[in-house]
VOGU-3710 file (C-alpha; in Angstrom, 3 decimals, decimal comma):
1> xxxxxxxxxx> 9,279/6,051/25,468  7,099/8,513/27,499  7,106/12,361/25,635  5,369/15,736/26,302  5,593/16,437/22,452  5,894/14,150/19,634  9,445/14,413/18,453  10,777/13,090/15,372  12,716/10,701/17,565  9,897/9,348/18,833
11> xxxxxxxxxx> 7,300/9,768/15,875  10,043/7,375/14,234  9,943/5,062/17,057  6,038/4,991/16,682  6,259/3,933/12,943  8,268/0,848/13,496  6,460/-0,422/16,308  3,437/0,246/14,295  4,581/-1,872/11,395  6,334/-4,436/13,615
21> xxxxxxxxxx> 2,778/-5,151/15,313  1,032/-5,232/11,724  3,464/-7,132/10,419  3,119/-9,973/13,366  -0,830/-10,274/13,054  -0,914/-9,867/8,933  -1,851/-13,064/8,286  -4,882/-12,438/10,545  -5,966/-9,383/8,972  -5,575/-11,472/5,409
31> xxxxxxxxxx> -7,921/-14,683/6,918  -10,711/-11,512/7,348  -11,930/-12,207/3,923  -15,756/-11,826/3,997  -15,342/-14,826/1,220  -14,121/-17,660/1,956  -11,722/-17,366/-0,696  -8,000/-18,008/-0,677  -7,604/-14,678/-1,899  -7,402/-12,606/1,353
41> xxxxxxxxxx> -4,499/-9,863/0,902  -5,429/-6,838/3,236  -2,771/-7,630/5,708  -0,331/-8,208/3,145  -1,119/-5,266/1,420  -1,175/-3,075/4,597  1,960/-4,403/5,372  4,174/-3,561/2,407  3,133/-0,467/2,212  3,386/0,127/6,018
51> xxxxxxxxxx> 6,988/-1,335/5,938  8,176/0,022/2,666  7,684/3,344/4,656  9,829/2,377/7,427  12,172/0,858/4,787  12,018/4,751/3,351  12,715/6,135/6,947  15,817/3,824/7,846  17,605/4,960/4,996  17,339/8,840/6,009
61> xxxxxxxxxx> 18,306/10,935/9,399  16,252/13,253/9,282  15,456/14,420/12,820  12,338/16,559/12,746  8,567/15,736/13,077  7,919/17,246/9,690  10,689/15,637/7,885  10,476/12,264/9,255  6,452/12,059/8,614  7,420/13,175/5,163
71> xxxxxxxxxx> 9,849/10,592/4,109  7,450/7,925/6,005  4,638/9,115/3,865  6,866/9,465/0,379  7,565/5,421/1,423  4,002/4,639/1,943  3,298/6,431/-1,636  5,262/4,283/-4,069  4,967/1,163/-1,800  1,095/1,377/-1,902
81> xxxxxxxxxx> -0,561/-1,824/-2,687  -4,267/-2,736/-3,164  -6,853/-0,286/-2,207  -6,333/-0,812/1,707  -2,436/-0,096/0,785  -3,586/3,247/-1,049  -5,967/4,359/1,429  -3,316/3,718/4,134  -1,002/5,593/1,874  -3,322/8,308/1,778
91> xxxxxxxxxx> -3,869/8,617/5,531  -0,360/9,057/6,505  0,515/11,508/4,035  -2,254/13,851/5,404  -0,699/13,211/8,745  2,852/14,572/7,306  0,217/17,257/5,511  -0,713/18,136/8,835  3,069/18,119/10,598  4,111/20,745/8,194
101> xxxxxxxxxx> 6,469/23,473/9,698  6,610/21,728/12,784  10,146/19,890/14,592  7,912/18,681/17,315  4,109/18,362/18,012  2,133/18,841/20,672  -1,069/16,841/21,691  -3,506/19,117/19,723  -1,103/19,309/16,321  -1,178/15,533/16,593
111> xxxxxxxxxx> -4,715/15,320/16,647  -5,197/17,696/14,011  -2,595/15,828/11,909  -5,034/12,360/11,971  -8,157/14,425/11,029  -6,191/15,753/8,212  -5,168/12,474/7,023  -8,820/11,077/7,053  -9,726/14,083/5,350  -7,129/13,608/2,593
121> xxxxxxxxxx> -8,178/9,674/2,444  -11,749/10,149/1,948  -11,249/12,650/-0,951  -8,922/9,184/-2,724  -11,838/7,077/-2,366  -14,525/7,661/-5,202  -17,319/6,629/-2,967  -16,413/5,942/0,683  -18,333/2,749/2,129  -18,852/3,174/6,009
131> xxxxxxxxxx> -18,027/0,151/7,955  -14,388/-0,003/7,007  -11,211/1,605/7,651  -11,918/5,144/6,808  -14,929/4,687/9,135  -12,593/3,516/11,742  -9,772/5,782/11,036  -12,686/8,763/11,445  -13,987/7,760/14,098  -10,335/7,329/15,604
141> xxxxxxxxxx> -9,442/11,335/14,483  -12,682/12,480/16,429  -11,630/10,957/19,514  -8,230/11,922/19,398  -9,264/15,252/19,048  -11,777/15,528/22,242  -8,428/14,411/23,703  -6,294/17,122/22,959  -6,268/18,501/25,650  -3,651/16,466/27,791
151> xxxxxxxxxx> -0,963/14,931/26,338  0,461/13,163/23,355  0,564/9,433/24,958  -3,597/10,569/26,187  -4,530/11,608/22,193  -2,649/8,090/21,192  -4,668/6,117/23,535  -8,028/8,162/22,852  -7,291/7,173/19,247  -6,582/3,142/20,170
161> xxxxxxxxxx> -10,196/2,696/22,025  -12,119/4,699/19,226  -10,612/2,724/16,687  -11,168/-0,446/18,916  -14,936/0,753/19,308  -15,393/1,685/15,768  -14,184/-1,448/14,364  -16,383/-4,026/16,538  -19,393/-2,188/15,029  -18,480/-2,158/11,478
171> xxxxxxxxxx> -20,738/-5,393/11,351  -23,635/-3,508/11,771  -22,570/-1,346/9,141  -21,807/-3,631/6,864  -24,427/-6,677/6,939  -22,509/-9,185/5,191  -19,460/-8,663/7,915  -21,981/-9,773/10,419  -23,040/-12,641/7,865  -19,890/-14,178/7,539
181> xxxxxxxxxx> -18,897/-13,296/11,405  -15,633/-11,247/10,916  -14,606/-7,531/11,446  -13,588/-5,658/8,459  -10,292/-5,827/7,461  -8,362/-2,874/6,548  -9,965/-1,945/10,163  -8,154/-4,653/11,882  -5,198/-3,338/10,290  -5,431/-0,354/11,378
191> xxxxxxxxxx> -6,411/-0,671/14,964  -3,079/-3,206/15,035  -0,813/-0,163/13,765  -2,304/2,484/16,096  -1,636/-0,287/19,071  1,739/0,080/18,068  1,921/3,715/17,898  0,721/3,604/21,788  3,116/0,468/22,921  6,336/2,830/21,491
201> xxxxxxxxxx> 4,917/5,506/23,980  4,067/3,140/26,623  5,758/0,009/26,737  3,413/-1,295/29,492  0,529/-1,187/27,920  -0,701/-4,723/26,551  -3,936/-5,531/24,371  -6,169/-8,688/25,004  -6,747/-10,911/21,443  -9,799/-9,297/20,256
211> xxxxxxxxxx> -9,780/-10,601/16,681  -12,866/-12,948/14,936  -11,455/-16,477/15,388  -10,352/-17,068/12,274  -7,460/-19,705/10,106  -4,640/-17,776/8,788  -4,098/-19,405/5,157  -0,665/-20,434/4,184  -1,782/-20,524/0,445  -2,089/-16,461/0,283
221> xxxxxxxxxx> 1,244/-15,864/1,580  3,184/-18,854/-0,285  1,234/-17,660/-3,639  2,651/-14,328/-2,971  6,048/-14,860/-2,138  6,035/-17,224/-5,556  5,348/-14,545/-7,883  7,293/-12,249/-6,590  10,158/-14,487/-7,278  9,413/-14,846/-10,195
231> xxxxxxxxxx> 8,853/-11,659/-11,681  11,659/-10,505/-13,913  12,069/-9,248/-17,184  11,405/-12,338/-19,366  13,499/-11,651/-22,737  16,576/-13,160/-25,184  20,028/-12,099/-23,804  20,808/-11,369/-26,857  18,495/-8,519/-26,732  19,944/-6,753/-23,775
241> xxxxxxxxxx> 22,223/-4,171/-25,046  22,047/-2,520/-21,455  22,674/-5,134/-18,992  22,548/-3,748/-15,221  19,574/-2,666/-13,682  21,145/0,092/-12,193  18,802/2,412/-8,960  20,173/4,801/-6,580  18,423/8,182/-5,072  20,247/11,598/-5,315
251> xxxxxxxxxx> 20,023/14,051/-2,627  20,353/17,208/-4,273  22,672/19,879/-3,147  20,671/22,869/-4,669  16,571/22,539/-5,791  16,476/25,988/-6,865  18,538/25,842/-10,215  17,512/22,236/-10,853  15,596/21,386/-13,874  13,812/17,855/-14,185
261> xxxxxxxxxx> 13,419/17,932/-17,986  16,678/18,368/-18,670  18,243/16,160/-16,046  15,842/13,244/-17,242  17,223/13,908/-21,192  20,788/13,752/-20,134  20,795/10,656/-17,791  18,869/8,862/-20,315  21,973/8,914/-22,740  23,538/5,787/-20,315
271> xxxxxxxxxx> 20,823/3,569/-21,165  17,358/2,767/-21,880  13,936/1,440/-19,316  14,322/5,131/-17,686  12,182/6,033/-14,533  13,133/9,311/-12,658  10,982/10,563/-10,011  11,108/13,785/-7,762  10,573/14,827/-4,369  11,558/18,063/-3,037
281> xxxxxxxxxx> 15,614/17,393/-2,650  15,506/13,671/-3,443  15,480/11,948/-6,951  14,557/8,575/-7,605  16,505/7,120/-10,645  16,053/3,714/-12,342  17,921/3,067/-15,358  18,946/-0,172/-17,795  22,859/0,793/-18,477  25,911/-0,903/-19,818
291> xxxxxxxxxx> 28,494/0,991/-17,790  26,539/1,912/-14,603  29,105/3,494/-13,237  29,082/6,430/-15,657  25,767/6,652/-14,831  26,455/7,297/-10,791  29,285/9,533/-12,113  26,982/11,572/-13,769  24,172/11,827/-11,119  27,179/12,446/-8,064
301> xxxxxxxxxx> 27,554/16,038/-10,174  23,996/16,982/-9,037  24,172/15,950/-5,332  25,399/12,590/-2,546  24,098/9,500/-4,014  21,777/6,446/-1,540  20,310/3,365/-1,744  22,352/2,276/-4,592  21,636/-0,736/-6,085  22,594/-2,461/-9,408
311> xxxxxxxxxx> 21,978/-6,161/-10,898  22,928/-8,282/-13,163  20,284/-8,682/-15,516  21,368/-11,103/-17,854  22,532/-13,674/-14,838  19,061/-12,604/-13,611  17,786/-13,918/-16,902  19,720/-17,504/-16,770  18,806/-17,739/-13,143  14,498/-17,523/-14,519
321> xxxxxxxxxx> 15,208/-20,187/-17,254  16,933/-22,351/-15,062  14,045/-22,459/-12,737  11,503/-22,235/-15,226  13,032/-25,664/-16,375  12,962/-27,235/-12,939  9,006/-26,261/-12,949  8,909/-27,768/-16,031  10,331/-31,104/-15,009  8,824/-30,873/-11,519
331> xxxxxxxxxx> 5,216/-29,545/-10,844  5,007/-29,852/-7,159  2,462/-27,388/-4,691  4,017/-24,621/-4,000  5,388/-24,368/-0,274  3,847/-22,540/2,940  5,928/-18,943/3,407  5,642/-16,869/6,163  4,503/-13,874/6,115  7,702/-12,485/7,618
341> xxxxxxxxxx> 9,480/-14,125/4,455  6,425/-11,810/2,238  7,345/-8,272/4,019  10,751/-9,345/3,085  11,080/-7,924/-0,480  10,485/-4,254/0,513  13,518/-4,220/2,074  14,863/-2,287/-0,688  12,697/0,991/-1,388  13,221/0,748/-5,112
351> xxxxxxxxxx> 11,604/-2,661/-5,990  12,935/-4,502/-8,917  10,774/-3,985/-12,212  8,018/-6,976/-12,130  6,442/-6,289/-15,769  7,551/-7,588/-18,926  7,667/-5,240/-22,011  7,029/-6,413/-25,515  7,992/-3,306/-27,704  6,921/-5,136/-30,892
361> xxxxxxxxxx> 3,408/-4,914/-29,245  3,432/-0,749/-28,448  2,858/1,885/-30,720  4,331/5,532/-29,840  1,137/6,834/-29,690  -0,645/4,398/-26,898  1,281/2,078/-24,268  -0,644/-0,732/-23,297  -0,249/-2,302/-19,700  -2,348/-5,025/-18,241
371> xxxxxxxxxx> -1,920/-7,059/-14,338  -2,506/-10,433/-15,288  -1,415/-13,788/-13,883  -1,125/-17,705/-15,902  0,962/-17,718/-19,329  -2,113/-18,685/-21,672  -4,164/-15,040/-19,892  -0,625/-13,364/-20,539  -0,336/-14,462/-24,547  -4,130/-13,538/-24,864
381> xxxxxxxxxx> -3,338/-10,053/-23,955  -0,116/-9,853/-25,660  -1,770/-11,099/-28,654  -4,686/-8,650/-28,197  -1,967/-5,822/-28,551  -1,073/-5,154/-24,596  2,752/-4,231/-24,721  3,198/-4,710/-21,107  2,187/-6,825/-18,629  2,616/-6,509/-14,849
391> xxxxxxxxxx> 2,215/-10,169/-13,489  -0,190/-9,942/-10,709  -3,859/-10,179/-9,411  -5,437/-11,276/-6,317  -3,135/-11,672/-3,828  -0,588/-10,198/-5,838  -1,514/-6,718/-6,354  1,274/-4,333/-7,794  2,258/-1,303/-5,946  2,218/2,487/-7,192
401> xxxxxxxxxx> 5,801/2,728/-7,760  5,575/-0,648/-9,924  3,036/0,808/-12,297  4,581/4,053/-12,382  8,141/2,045/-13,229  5,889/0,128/-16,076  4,120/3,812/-17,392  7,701/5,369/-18,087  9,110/2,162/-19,490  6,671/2,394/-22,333
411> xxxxxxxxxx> 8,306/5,062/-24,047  4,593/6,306/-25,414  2,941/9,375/-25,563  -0,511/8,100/-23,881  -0,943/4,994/-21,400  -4,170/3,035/-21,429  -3,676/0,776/-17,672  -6,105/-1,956/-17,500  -6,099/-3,221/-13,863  -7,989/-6,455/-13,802
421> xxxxxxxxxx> -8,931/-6,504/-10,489  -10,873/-4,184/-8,249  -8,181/-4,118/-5,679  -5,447/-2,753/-8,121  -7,268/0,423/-9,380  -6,713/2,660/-6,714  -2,977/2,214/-7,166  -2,821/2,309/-10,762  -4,948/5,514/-10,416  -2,443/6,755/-8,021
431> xxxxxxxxxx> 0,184/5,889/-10,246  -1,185/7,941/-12,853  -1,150/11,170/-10,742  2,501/11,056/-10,455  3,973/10,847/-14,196  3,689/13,438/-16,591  2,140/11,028/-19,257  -1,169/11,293/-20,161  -2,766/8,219/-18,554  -6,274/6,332/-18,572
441> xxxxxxxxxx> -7,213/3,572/-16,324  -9,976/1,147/-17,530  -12,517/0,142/-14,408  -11,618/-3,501/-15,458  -12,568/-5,806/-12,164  -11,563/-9,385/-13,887  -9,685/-10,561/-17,078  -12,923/-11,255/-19,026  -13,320/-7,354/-18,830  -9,855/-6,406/-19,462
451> xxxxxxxxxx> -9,644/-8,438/-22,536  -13,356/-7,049/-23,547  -11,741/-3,395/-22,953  -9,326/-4,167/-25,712  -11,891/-5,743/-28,585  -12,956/-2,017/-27,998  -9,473/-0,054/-28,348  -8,467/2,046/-31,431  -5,061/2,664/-32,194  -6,387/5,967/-33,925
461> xxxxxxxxxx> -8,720/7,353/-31,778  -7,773/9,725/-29,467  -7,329/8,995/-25,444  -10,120/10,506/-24,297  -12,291/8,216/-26,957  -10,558/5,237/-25,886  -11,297/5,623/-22,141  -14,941/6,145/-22,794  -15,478/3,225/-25,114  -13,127/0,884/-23,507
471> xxxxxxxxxx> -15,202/1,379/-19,993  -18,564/0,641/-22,015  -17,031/-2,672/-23,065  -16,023/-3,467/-19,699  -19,815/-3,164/-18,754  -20,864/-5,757/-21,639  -19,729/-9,102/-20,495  -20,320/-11,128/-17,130  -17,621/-12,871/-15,004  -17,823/-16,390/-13,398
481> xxxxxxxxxx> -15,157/-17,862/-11,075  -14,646/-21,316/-9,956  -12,748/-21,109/-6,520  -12,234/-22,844/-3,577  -13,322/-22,424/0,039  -10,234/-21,854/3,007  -13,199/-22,307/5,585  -16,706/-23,018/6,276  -19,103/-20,170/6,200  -22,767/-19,460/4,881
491> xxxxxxxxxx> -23,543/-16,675/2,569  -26,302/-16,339/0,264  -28,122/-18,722/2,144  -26,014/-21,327/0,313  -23,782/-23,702/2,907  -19,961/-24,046/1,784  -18,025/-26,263/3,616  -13,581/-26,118/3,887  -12,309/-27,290/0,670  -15,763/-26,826/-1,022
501> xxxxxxxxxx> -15,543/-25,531/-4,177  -17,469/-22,280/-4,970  -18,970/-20,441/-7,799  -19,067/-16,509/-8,223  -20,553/-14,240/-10,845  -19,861/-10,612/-10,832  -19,239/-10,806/-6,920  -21,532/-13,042/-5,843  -21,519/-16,882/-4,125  -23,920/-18,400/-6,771
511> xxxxxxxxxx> -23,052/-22,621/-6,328  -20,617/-24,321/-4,412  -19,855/-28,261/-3,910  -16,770/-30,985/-3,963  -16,196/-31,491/-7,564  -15,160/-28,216/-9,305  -16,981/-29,621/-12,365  -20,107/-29,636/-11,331  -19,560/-25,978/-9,463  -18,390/-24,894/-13,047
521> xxxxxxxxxx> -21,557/-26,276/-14,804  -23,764/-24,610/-12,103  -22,201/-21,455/-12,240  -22,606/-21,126/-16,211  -25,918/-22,098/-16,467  -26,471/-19,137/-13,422  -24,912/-16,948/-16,167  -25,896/-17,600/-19,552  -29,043/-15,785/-20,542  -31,385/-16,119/-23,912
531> xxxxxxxxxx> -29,986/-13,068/-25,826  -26,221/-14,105/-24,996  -24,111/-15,107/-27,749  -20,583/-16,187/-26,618  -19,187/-18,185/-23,379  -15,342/-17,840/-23,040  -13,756/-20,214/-20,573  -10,029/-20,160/-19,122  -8,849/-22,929/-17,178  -6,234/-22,758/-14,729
541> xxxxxxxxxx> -3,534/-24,758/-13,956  -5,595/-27,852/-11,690  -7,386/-29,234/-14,591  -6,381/-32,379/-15,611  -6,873/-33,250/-19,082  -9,361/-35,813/-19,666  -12,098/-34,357/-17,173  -11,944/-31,225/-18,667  -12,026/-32,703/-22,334  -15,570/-34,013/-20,802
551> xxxxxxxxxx> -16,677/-31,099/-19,129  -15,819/-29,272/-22,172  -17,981/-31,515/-24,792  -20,558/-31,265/-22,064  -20,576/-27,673/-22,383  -20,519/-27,468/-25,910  -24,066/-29,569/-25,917  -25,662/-27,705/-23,659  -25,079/-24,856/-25,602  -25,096/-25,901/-28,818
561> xxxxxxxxxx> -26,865/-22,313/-29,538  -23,983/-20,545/-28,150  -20,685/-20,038/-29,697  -18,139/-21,640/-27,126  -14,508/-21,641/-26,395  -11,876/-22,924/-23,818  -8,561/-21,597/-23,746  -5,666/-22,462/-21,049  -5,069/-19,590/-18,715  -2,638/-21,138/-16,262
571> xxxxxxxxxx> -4,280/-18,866/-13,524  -3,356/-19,665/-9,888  -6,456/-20,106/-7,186  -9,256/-20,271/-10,018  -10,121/-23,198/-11,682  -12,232/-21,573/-14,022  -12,373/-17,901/-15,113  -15,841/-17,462/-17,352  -17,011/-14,920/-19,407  -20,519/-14,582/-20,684
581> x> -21,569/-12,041/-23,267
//
């Protein structure tokens, strides 16, 4: 599909090739993990978000270059997952930024359009690390501008070869890619999209494997497709007074005359769990009702209604205990799924909500969310006054739209997010920017400092007082993991062989072996330090009783100075979470 100009046509054409080719090498872009760690979720999360914009794009006919970037890009937004999803998110909705005004493009308004998406994707990123994709997506955008002279196909392939170029030296940028041997990953994703962009112009064109020999992991993608099976409200039927999870977008008729505030107050009448978002002529609406067809009735009056979708949620609810029993009775490993079968649930634009709300738990004044993942880590929070939790973690990171779903749903005045993990931050943070509620989101990397964070919260101090002592707290106490290794590799100077078992405080590869015991007992003695007074340990859901009833006695006489205590977490991929403080 050869063009002069980029069309909207063929700017369309260009996404879904782009996300087609991501969305075949994922896996390989997730097995880029500098750690050998079965935790590697850049492909995944590059490819939701990539494909939740297509998903966006199918579902609207717009025929322009400036409208058909800008309902890619509003896609990308609430789809964004992890930071690579975010930054991703970020890039492409400069790129719309920069298509403004335009029905077609020529080569130089192209160009111009990927600067101005790396512009707008540095400014997301706090401090921008070179050696990863914003260095190759810059690096990309200055090529494709020296080629802007000849045509659009010429700027696509000037971009391809730059980003080619600029990924095979972020090793050198990054020393511990060139440890570990690999490329960085978000890079790799992005070269694979860009390849797309140029096969929908030229369907010739063909690209030799030039990707770090490394094992795709089933784990990451069967761990993933698991939880997001299972995440559904968790509550007694009884309690559901409005029983259909009812979605749909309206496409206004008139944007002048129309008035958020008060279409928000009079749809939320119908029900309760309320989530209206706007942008430009569409509305997003998400709403728990009893009779959801008074609800559509309603919304029809304001313009044509899309992507409707409504669900059962009680026979949602029998359908969770029901399995929930089975697991019960059956603990088996959980099955290899392809990533195809992962990229699957953003079919629908409007995801279902995957947080449970306790309202007994959330005051007016503050709603309390926290990502966390393994029932006994889930009741801690709950029981440390966390109202809502959005299952999730490592390989399971939440997008925008789910947080922003979880940030209406809490009916309070001021949000306190604590994300858990470093790779959910960004889209929490995005999240916040696009609600009206007054939101803080706690730099919490790991559980230990998320449930540190809330010894420090105070129902009566004011937001701004919260956010300040709640990130001190998060600074107070040291994290451990006990892990295992999806390959061999060397780092540290410390040799880990596939199926090794590995140790990591704050970040860092501090013991590995074959007995996740001994890894455990390494890793807290690496840890504990004279003036510490507490070790806090959550197991996950490998241990088997009796060796961790000696591992734990063990512990305790080691540090008989110390006060101790274990606590089931029921965490997936880490043995042992550890907190030191």
């Amino acid at each position: 599909m050869k063009s002069s100009t980029l069309t909207g046509q063929v700017l369309r054409h260009m996404y879904k090739v782009g996300a087609a080719r991501l969305t075949q090498h994922a896996q390989q872009v997730d097995a880029l993990n500098v750690f050998p760690v079965p935790d590697g979720d850049t492909g995944t999360n590059m490819n939701l978000t990539f494909t939740s914009g297509v998903a966006e794009l199918e579902k609207s006919a717009e025929q322009t270059a400036e409208k058909v970037a800008s309902v890619f890009s509003r896609g990308l937004l609430m789809g964004a997952r992890g930071n690579s999803g975010v930054i991703l998110s970020q890039l492409f909705r400069g790129f719309a930024k920069g298509l403004t005004g335009l029905g077609e493009a020529d080569a130089r308004q192209v160009a111009d359009a990927f600067q101005q998406g790396v512009d707008m994707a540095y400014k997301a990123v706090m401090k921008p690390v070179e050696g990863t994709i914003l260095t190759v997506a810059r690096e990309a955008a200055a090529a494709a501008r020296k080629a802007a002279r000849g045509t659009v196909e010429e700027v696509i392939e000037a971009l391809v070869v730059a980003a080619q170029r600029a990924l095979d030296h972020t090793p050198n940028q990054l020393p511990v890619l060139k440890e570990v041997g690999v490329v960085d990953s978000g890079g790799q994703g992005l070269v694979y999209i860009y390849e797309g962009f140029l096969q929908a112009l030229n369907e010739d064109v063909s690209f030799e494997k030039r990707v770090v020999d490394s094992k795709p992991q089933a784990p990451t993608a069967a761990i993933f497709g698991e939880a997001h099976e299972e995440m559904h409200h968790v509550i007694n039927p009884a309690d559901i007074v409005y029983g259909y999870c009812t979605e749909f977008m309206v496409h206004l008729r008139e944007t002048n005359g129309f008035r958020m505030e008060a279409f928000r107050e009079r749809i939320s009448q119908y029900g309760d769990s309320l989530l209206v978002v706007a942008d430009d002529d569409l509305i997003k609406v998400h709403i728990h009702a009893e009779e959801p067809g008074d609800v559509l009735s309603f919304a029809h009056k304001y313009g044509t209604l899309d992507r409707i979708k409504i669900e059962n949620m009680r026979l949602q609810h029998e359908a969770v205990l029901r399995r929930q029993e089975a697991k019960q009775q059956t603990v088996s490993p959980v099955p290899a799924v392809p990533i195809e079968a992962a990229s699957a649930v953003v079919e629908d634009v409007v995801p279902p909500l995957d947080f449970v709300v306790e309202p007994q738990k959330a005051s007016e004044r503050y709603g309390m969310i926290a990502v966390a993942s393994g029932a006994g880590i889930t009741e801690i929070f709950r029981s440390l006054g966390v109202g809502t939790i959005i299952e999730g973690g490592q390989t399971m990171n939440p997008s925008t739209e789910q947080f922003v779903q979880a940030i209406e749903a809490s009916g309070a005045s001021n949000v306190i997010i604590l994300p858990n993990n470093k790779n959910i931050i960004m889209a929490a943070k995005q999240a916040a920017e696009l609600v009206d509620i007054p939101v803080a989101v706690i730099p919490a990397v790991s559980v230990p400092q998320g449930m540190s964070a809330m010894l420090a919260f105070a129902p009566e101090a004011e937001l701004v007082h919260n956010e300040a002592s709640m990130t001190e707290a998060v600074g107070l106490v040291k994290t451990g993991l006990v892990t295992y290794a999806v390959r061999d590799t060397k780092l540290n100077e410390i040799e880990i062989k596939e199926g090794d078992f590995i140790g990591i405080q704050d970040g860092e590869i501090v013991a590995a072996g074959s007995d996740m015991y001994t890894v455990a007992t390494d890793l807290v003695a690496c840890m504990v330090e004279k003036d510490d007074e507490l070790i806090t340990v959550l197991y996950g859901a490998d241990s088997t009783e009796a060796k961790l009833d000696e591992w734990e006695k063990r512990i305790r006489e080691t540090y008989s100075s110390y006060e101790v205590e274990v606590h089931e977490g029921g965490q997936p991929l880490y043995a042992f979470i550890i907190a030191v403080e």
